[in-house]
MIRONU-98773 format. One record per residue (C-alpha): x negated, y, z; chain; residue number from 1. Coordinates in steps of 0.5 Angstrom, whole numbers. Example, Ala and Ser with C-alpha at 12.3 -4.5 7.8 and 13.67 -1.06 7.14 Angstrom:
# residues 2
pt X -25 | Y -9 | Z 16 | mol A | seq 1
pt X -27 | Y -2 | Z 14 | mol A | seq 2
This chain:
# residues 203
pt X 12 | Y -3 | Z -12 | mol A | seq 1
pt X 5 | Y -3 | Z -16 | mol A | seq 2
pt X -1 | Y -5 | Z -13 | mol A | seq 3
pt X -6 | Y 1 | Z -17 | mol A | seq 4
pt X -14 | Y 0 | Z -16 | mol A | seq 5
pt X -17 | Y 7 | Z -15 | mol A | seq 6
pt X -19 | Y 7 | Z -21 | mol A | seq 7
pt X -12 | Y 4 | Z -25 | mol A | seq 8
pt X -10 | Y 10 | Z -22 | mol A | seq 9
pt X -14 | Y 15 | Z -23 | mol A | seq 10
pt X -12 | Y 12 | Z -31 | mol A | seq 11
pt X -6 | Y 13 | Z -29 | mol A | seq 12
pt X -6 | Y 20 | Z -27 | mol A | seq 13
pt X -10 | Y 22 | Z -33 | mol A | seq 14
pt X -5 | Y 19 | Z -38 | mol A | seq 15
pt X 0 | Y 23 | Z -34 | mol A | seq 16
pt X -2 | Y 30 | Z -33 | mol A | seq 17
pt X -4 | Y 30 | Z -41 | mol A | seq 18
pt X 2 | Y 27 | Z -43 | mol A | seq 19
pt X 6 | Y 33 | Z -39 | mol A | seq 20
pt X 2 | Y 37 | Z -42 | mol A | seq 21
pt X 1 | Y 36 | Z -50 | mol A | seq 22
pt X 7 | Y 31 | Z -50 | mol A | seq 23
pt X 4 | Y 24 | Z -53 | mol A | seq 24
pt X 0 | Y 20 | Z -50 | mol A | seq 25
pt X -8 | Y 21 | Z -50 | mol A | seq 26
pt X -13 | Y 17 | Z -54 | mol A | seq 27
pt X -18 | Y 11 | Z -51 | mol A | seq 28
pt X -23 | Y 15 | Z -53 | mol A | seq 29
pt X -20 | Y 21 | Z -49 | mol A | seq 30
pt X -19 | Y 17 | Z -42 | mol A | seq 31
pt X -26 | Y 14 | Z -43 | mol A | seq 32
pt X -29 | Y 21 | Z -41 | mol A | seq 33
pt X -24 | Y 23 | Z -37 | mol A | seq 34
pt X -26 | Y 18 | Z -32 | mol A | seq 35
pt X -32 | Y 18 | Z -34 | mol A | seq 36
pt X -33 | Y 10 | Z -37 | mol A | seq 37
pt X -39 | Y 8 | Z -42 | mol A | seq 38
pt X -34 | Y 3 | Z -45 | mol A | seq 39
pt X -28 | Y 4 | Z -50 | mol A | seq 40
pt X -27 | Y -3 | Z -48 | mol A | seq 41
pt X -26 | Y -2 | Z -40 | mol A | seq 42
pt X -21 | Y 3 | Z -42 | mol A | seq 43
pt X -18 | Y -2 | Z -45 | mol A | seq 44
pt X -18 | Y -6 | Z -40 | mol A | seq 45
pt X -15 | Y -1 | Z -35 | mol A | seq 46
pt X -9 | Y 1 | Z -40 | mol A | seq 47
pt X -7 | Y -7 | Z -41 | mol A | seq 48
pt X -7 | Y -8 | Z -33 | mol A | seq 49
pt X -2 | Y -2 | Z -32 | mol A | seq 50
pt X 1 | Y -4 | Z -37 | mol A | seq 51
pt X 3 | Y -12 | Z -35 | mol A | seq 52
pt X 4 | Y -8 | Z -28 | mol A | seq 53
pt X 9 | Y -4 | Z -31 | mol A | seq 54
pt X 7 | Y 3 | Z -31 | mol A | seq 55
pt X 6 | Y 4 | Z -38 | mol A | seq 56
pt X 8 | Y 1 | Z -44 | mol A | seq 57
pt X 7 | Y 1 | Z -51 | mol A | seq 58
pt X 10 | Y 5 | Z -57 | mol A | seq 59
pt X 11 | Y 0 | Z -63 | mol A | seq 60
pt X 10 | Y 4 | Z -69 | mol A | seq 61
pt X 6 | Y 10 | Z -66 | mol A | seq 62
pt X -1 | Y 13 | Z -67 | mol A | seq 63
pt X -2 | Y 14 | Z -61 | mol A | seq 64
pt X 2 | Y 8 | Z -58 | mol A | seq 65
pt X 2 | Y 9 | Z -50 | mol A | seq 66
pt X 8 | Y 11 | Z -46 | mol A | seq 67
pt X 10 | Y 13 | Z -38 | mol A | seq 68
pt X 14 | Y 8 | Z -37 | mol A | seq 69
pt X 19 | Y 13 | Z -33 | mol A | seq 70
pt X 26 | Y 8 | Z -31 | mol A | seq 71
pt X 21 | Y 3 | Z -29 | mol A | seq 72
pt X 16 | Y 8 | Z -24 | mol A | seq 73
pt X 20 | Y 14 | Z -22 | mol A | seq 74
pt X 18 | Y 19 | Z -18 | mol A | seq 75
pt X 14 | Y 15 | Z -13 | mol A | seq 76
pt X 8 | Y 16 | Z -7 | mol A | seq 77
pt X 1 | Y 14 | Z -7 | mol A | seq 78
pt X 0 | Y 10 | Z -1 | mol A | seq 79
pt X -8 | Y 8 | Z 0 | mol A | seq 80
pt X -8 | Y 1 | Z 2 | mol A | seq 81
pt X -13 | Y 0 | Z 7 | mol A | seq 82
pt X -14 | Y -6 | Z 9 | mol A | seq 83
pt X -11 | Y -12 | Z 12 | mol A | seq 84
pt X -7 | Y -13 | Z 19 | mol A | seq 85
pt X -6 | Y -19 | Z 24 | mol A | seq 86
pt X 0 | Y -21 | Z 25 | mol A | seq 87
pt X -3 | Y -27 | Z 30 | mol A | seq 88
pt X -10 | Y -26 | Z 34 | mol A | seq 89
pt X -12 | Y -19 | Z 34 | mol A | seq 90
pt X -18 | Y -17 | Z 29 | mol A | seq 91
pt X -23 | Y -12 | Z 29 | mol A | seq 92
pt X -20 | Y -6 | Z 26 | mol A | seq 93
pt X -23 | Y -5 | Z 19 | mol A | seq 94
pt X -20 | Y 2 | Z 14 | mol A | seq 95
pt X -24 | Y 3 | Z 8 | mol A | seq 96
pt X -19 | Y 5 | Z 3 | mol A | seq 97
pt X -19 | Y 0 | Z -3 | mol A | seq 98
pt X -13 | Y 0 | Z -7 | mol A | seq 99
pt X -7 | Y 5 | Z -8 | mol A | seq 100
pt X 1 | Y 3 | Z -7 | mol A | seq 101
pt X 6 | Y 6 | Z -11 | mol A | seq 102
pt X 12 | Y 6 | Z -7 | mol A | seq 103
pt X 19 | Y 11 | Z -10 | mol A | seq 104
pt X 19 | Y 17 | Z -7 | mol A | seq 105
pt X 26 | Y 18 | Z -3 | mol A | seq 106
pt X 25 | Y 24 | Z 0 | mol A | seq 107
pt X 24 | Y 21 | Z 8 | mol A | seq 108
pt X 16 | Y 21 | Z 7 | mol A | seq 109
pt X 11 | Y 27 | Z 4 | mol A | seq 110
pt X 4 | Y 25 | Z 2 | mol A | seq 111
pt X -1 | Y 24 | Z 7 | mol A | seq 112
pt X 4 | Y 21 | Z 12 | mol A | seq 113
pt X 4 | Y 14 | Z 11 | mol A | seq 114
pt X -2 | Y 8 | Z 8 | mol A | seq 115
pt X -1 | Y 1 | Z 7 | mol A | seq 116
pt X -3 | Y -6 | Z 10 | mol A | seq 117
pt X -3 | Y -13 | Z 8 | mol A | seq 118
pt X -1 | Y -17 | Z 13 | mol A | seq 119
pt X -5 | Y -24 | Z 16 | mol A | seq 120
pt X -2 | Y -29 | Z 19 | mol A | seq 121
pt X 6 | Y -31 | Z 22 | mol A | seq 122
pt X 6 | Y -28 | Z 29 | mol A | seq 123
pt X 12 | Y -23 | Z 26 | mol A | seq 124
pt X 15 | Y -28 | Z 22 | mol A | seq 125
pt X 22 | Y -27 | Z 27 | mol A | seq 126
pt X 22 | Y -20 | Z 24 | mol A | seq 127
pt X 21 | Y -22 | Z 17 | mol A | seq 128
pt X 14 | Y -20 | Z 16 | mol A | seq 129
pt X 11 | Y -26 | Z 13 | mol A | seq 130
pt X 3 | Y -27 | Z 11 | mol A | seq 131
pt X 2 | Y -23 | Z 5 | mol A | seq 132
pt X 7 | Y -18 | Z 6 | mol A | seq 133
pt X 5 | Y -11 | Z 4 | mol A | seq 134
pt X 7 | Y -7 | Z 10 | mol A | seq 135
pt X 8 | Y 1 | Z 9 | mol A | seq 136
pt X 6 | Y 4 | Z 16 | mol A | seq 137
pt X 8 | Y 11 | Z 18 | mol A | seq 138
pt X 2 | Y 15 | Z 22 | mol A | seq 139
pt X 4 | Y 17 | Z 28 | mol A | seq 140
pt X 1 | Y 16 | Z 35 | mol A | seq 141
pt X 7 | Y 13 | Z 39 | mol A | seq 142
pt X 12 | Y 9 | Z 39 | mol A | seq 143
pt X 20 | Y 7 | Z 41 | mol A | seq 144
pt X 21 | Y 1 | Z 45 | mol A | seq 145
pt X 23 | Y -4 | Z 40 | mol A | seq 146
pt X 19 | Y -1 | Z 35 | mol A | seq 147
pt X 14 | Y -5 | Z 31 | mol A | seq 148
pt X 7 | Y -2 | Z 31 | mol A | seq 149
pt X 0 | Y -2 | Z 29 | mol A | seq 150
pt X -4 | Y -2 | Z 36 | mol A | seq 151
pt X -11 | Y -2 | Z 37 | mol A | seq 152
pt X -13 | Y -6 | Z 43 | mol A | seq 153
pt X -20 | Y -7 | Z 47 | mol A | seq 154
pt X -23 | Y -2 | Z 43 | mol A | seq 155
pt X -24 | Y -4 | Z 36 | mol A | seq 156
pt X -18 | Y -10 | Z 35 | mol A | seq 157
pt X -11 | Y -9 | Z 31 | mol A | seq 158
pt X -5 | Y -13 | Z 31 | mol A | seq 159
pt X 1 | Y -12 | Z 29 | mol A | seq 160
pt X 6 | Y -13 | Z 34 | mol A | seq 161
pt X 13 | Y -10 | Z 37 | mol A | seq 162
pt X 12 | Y -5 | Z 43 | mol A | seq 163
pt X 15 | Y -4 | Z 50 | mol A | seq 164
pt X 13 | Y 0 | Z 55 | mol A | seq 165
pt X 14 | Y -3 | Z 62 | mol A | seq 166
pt X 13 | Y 1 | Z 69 | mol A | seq 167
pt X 5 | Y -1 | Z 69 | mol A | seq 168
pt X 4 | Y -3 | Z 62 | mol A | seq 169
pt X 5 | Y -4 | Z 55 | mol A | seq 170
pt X 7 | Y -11 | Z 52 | mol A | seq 171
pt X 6 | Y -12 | Z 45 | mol A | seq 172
pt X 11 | Y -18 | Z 43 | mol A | seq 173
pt X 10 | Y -22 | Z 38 | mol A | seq 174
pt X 17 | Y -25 | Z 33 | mol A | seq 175
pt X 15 | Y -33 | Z 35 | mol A | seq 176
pt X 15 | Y -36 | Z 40 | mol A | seq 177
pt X 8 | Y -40 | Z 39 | mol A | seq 178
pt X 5 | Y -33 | Z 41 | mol A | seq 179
pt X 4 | Y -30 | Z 48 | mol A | seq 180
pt X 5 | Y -23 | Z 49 | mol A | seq 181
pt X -1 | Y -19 | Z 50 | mol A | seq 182
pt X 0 | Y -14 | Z 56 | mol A | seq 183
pt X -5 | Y -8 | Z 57 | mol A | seq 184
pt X -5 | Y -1 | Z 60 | mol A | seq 185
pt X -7 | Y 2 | Z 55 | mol A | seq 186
pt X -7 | Y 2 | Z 47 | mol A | seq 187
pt X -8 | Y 6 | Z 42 | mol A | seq 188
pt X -2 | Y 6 | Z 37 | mol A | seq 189
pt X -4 | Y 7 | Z 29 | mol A | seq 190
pt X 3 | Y 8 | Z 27 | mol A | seq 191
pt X 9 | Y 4 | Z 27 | mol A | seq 192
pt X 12 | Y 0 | Z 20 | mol A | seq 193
pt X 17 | Y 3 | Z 16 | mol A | seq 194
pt X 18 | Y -1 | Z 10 | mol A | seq 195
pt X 15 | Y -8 | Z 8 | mol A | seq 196
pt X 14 | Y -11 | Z 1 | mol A | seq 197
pt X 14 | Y -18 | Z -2 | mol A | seq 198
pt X 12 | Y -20 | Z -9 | mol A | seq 199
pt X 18 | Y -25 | Z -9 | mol A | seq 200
pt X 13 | Y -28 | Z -16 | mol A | seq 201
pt X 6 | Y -29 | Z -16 | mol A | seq 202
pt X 3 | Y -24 | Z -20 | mol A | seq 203
């Protein structure tokens, strides 16, 4: 899993596109216009952090010295990461995307489908949800019992819970026991969490 800030991917995508196209990799010079940068430099900067996320590489010897770095990358999804969810008290609702997930594609979800949150707080951490956590959420506005939600409560607050349906009301249920469940009649479901990712050492 890498983390690709929106412009990290357009780079990416650049150097990929051209590399499938001409097969070698694209001068500094050329992903300066493509993205349309005023300085090498930034470019490089770009390059360098991709490279310490691990999707592309350098060739040794090479006159043009960048490489996909396939093994590692794959075949893979684009999934926004929009914003941050409450795994505790509910926060107002908050989608700008800002970032890009790189997951492996293995053919469960299409383009589109999904986006990503990263959890705050430890109301989950029964479920194995942690503060910090990035959580791979499938759009979709319903939901089994059991299932693990994003939920839209009191108009613009979100929060990260497990849902049941009672015969007059929904519970939403945290996975501690120093949280109260929440019970509404009614909640706008965003999605229901299909994958959760933990970076095991600091980047």
């Amino acid at each position: 899993m890498s983390i690709l800030t929106k412009k990290q991917k357009e780079v990416f995508d650049f150097i990929s596109e051209y590399e499938s196209e001409k097969g070698y990799a694209p001068a500094l010079n050329e992903i300066k216009e493509a993205i349309g940068v005023a300085a090498v430099s930034t470019v490089h900067e770009h390059v360098s952090n991709l490279i310490k996320k691990g999707v592309l590489k350098r060739v040794k010897g090479a006159a043009r010295s960048l490489e996909l770095a396939k093994v590692k990358f794959g075949a893979s999804l684009s999934v926004p990461l929009v914003g941050v969810i409450a795994c505790g008290e509910p926060i107002e609702a908050i989608e700008v995307p800002d970032a890009v997930v790189q997951i492996p594609a293995d053919g469960r979800f299409q383009a589109g489908e999904l986006y990503a949150l990263r959890a705050k707080g430890d109301s989950m951490i029964g479920d194995g949800i942690f503060s910090g956590d990035f959580l791979i959420i499938k759009k979709q506005s319903w939901a089994n019992n059991g299932e693990t939600v994003v939920a839209i409560i009191d108009d613009n607050e979100a929060t990260l819970k497990r849902f049941y349906k009672e015969k007059d009301k929904i519970r939403l249920q945290p996975a501690n026991t120093d949280y109260e469940p929440i019970y509404r009649r009614q909640v706008d479901i965003r999605g229901i969490v299909v994958k959760v990712i933990r970076d095991l050492v600091p980047a």
